[in-house]
C-alpha positions as CSV (number, residue, x, y, z in Angstrom):
1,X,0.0,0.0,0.0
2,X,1.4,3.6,-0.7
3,X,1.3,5.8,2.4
4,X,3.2,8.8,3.6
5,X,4.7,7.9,7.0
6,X,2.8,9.8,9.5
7,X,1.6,9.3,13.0
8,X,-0.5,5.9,13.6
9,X,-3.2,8.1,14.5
10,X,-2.9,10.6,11.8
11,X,-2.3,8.4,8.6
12,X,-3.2,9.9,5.4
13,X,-3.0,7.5,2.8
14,X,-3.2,9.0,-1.4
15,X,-5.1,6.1,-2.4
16,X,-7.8,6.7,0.0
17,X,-7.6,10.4,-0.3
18,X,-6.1,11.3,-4.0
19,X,-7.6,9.1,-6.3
20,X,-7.0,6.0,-8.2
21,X,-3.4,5.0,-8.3
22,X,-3.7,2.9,-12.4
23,X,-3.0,6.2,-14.2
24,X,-6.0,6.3,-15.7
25,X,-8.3,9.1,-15.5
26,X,-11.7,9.9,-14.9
27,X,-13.8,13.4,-15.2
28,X,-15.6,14.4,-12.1
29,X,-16.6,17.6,-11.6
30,X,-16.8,19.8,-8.3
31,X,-19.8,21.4,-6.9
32,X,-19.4,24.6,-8.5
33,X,-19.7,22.5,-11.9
34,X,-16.3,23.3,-12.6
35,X,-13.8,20.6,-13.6
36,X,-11.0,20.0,-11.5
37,X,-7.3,20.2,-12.2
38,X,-6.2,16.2,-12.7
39,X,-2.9,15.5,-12.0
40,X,-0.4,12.8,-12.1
41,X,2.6,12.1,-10.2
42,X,5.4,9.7,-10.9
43,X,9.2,9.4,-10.6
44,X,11.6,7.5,-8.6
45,X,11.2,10.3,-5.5
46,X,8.4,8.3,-3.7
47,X,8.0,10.1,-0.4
48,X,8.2,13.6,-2.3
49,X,4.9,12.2,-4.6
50,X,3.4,10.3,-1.8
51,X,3.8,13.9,0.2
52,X,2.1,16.1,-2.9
53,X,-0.4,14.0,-3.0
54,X,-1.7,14.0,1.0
55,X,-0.9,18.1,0.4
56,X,-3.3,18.3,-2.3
57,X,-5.7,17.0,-0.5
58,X,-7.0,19.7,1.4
59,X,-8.6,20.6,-2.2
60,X,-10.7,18.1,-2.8
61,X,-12.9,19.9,-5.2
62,X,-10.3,21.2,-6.8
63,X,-7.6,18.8,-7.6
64,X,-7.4,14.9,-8.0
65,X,-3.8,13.8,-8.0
66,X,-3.5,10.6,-9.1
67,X,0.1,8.0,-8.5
68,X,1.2,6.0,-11.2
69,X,4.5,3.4,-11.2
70,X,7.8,4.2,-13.1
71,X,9.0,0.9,-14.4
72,X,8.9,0.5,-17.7
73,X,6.2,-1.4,-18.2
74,X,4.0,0.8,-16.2
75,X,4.8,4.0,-17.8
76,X,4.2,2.2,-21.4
77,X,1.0,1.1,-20.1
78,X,-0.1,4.5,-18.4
79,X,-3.1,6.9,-20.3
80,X,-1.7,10.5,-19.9
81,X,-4.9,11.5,-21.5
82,X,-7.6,13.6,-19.5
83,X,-4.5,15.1,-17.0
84,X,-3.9,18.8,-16.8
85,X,-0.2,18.0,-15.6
86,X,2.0,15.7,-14.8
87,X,4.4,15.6,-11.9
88,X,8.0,13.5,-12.1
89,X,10.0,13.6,-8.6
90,X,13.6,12.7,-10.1
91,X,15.2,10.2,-7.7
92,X,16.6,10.8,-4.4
93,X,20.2,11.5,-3.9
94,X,22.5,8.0,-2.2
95,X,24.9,7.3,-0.4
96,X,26.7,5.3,-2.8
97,X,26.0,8.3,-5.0
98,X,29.5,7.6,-7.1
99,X,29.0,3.9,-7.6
100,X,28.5,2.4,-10.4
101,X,25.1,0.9,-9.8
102,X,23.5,4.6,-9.0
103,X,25.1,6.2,-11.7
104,X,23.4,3.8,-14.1
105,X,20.3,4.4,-12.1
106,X,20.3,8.3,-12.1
107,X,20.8,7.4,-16.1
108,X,18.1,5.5,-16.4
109,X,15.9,7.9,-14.1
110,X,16.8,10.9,-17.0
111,X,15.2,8.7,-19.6
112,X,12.5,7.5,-18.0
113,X,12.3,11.8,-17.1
114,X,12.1,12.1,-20.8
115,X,10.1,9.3,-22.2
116,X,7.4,10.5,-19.5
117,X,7.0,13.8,-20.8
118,X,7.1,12.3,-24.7
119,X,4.2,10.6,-23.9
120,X,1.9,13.3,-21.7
121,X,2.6,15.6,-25.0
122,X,1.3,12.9,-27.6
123,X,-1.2,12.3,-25.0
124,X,-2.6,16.2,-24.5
125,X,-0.9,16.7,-21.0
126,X,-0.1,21.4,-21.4
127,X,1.9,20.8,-18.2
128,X,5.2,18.7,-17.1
129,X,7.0,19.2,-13.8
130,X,10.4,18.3,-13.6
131,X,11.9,17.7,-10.2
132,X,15.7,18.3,-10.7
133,X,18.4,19.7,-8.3
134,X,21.1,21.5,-7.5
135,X,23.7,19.0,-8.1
136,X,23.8,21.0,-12.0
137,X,26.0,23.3,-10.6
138,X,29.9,22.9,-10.2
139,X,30.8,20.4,-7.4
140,X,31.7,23.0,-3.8
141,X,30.0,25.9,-5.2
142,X,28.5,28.2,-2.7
143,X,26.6,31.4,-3.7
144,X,24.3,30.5,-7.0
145,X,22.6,33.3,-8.5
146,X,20.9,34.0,-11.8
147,X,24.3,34.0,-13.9
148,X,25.8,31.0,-12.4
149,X,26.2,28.6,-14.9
150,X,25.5,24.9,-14.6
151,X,28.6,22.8,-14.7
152,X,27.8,19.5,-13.4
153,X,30.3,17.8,-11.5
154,X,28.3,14.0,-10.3
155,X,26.4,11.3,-12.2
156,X,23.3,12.7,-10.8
157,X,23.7,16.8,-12.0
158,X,24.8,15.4,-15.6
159,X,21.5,12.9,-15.5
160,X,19.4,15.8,-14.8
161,X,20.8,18.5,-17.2
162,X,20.0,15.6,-20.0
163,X,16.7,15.6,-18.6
164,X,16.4,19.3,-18.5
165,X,18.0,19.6,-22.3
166,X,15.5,16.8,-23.6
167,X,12.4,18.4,-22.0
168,X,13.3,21.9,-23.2
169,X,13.4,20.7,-26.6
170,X,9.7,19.2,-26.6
171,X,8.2,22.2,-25.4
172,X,6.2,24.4,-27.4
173,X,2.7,26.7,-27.0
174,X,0.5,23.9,-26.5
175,X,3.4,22.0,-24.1
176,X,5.1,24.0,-21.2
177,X,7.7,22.3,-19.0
178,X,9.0,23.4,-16.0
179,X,12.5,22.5,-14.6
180,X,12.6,22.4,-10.4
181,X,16.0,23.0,-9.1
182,X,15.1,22.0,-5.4
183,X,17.6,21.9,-2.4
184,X,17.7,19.4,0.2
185,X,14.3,18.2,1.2
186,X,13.5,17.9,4.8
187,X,10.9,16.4,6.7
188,X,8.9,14.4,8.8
189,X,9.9,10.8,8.3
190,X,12.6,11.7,5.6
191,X,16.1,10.6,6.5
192,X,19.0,13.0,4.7
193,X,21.7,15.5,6.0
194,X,18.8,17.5,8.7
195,X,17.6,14.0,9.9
196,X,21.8,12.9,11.1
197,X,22.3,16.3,12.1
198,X,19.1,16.3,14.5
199,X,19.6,12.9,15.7
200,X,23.2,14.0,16.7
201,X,22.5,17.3,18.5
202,X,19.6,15.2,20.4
203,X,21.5,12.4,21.2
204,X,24.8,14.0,22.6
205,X,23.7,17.5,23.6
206,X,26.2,19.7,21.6
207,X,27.0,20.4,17.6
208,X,29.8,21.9,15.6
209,X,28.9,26.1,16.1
210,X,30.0,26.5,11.7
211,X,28.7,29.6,10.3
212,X,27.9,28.7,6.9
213,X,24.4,28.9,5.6
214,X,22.7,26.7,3.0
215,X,19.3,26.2,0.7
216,X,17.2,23.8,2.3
217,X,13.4,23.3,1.5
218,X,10.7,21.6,3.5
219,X,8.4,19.1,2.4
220,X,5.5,21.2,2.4
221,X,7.3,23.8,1.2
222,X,8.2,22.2,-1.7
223,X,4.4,20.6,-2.6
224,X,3.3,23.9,-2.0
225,X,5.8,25.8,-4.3
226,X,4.4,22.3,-7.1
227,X,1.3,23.4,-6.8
228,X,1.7,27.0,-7.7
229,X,3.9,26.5,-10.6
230,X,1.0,23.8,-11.9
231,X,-1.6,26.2,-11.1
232,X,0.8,29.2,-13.4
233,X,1.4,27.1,-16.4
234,X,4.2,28.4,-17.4
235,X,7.4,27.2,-18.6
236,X,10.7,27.9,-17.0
237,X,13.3,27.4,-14.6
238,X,12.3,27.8,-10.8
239,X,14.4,27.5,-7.3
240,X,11.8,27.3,-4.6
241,X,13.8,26.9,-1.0
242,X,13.0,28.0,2.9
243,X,12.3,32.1,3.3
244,X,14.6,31.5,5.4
245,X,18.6,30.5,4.8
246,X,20.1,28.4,7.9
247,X,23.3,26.5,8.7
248,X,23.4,23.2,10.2
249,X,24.1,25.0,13.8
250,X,21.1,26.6,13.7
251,X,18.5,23.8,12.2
252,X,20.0,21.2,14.8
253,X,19.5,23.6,18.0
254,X,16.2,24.4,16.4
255,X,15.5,20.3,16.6
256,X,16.7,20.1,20.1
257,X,14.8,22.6,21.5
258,X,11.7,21.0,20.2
259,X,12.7,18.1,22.4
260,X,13.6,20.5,25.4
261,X,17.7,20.4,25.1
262,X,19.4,22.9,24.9
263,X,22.1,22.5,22.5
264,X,26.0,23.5,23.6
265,X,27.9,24.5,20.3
266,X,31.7,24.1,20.2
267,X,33.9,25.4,17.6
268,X,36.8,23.2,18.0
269,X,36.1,21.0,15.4
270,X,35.4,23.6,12.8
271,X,39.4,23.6,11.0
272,X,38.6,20.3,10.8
273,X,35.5,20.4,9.1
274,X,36.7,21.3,5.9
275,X,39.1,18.1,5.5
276,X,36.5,16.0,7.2
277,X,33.8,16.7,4.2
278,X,36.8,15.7,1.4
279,X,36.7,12.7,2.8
280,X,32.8,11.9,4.4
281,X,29.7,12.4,2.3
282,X,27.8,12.8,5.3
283,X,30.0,15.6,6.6
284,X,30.0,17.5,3.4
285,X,26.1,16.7,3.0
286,X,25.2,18.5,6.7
287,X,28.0,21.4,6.9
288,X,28.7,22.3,3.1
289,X,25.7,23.0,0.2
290,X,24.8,25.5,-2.2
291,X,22.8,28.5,-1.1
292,X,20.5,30.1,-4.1
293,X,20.0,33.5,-4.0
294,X,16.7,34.5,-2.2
295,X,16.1,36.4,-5.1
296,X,15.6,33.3,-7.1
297,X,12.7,31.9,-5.0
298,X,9.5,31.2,-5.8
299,X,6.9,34.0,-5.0
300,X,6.4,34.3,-1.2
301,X,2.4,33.2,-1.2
302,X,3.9,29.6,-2.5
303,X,5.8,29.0,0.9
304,X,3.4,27.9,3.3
305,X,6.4,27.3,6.3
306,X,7.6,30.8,6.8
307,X,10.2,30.3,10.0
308,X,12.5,28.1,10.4
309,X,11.0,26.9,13.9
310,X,7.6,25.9,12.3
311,X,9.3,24.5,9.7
312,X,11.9,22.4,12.4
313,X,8.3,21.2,14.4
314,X,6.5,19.7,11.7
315,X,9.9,17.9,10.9
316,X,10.3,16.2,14.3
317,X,6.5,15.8,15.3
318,X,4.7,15.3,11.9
319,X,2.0,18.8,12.7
């Protein structure tokens, strides 16, 4: 069964709540008499579609969001007819990121990325989101702004820009496509650089006081910021993130506090830091990251999590 993990209590599952989960569409009207927005989500990003499509709920006579499979056979099979968009969560990043088995995976996940959108324009889809990332940028970049070129440095940034190139080319007026460079996601249930750093600061009472800052997006943020850029129709590039820009300092104190600790920093480990990330994913995932220009954010009234604390509470509790 697909299912967002959430609280026993508070389970909201997509296929009880977001429609049929074959791919194939059905009209149904709201009670306005106006049609609602049908839209499908797929990719290799499950808990990013799975999240959408719980968000999307609280518009139930507006939207129907529909989850269909990405294997090969399933996408082939899949009627893109009678859907207003189309949704495709590029895969996650790894941790065996630079082995050979995920670089033929983020390959594969471009191609599937393309064949997708090939088939919602030969089916009538007008709108395809692409969920790319950062990682299109040059490897230990900081600052990106509007002039920073893309220079990818990983399997994963080089399997997105070939997504990005092939889905630029099939659009047109009747077919807009829009490419997602997301940060980090975060969230309730998601593991990733905030979830180590959180369980550290919680577990042992103290973090490494480093004063860089970094893009970071919540899950709602994110579904939010999806749902706008459906709801424009518009082609283009887009970089939602957080309103506000933290360092890994300041979101683990912000986690420990939600569990009453208050969280000792220490600085003694910061020259170290830098040779510690050469050599540790993990380290470089939680202390280093690019940080996009605010500028290049997604309008304000697309963020639903304005602070960071909010943002930090619905992280740890789930509300």
């Amino acid at each position: 069964m697909l299912s967002i993990k959430m609280p026993k209590n508070r389970e909201i599952t997509p296929e009880k709540y977001a429609g049929n989960i074959s791919g194939k569409s059905t009209k149904r009207n709201n009670a306005n008499g106006m049609e609602k927005k049908k839209i499908l989500v797929t990719g290799m990003y499950p808990y990013v579609g799975r999240a959408f499509a719980c968000f999307m709920c609280r518009w139930p006579d507006r939207y129907r969001t529909d989850l269909a499979g990405i294997k090969r056979r399933v996408l082939k099979e899949t009627d893109f007819s009678g859907y207003d968009a189309v949704l495709y969560t590029g895969m996650a990043g790894s941790r065996e990121e630079f082995s050979e088995k995920c670089t033929k995976l983020y390959k594969k996940d471009a191609l599937r990325a393309a064949r997708a959108a090939g088939l919602a324009k030969k089916a009538g889809v007008k709108m395809f989101v692409y969920l790319s990332s950062l990682h299109v940028y040059e490897a230990g970049l900081h600052m990106i702004t509007a002039e920073t070129p893309v220079c990818p440095a990983d399997a994963r940034g080089k399997a997105e820009l070939y997504a990005e190139k092939a889905l630029r080319e099939l659009r047109d007026d009747t077919f807009h496509a829009a490419l997602v460079r997301i940060p980090p996601v975060y969230g309730y249930g998601l593991g990733g650089c905030y979830r180590r750093s959180a369980r550290f600061a919680v577990r042992y009472g103290f973090f490494p006081e480093f004063g860089r800052k970094r893009s970071m997006i919540h899950i709602d943020n994110l579904s939010s910021a999806v749902r706008g850029i459906i709801c424009s129709g518009e082609s283009g590039i887009c970089f939602p993130q957080d309103a506000v820009c933290a360092g890994a300092y300041e979101m683990a104190a912000a986690a420990a506090g939600f569990h009453g600790i208050r969280l000792k920093g220490t600085k003694l480990w910061n020259p170290l830091l830098g040779q510690l990330a050469e050599r540790s994913r993990n380290v470089n995932e939680i202390f280093y990251g690019y940080l996009c220009d605010q500028s290049l954010n997604v309008p304000a009234e697309w963020i639903e999590v304005k602070s960071l604390e909010e943002a930090v509470r619905k992280a740890e509790s789930g509300w």
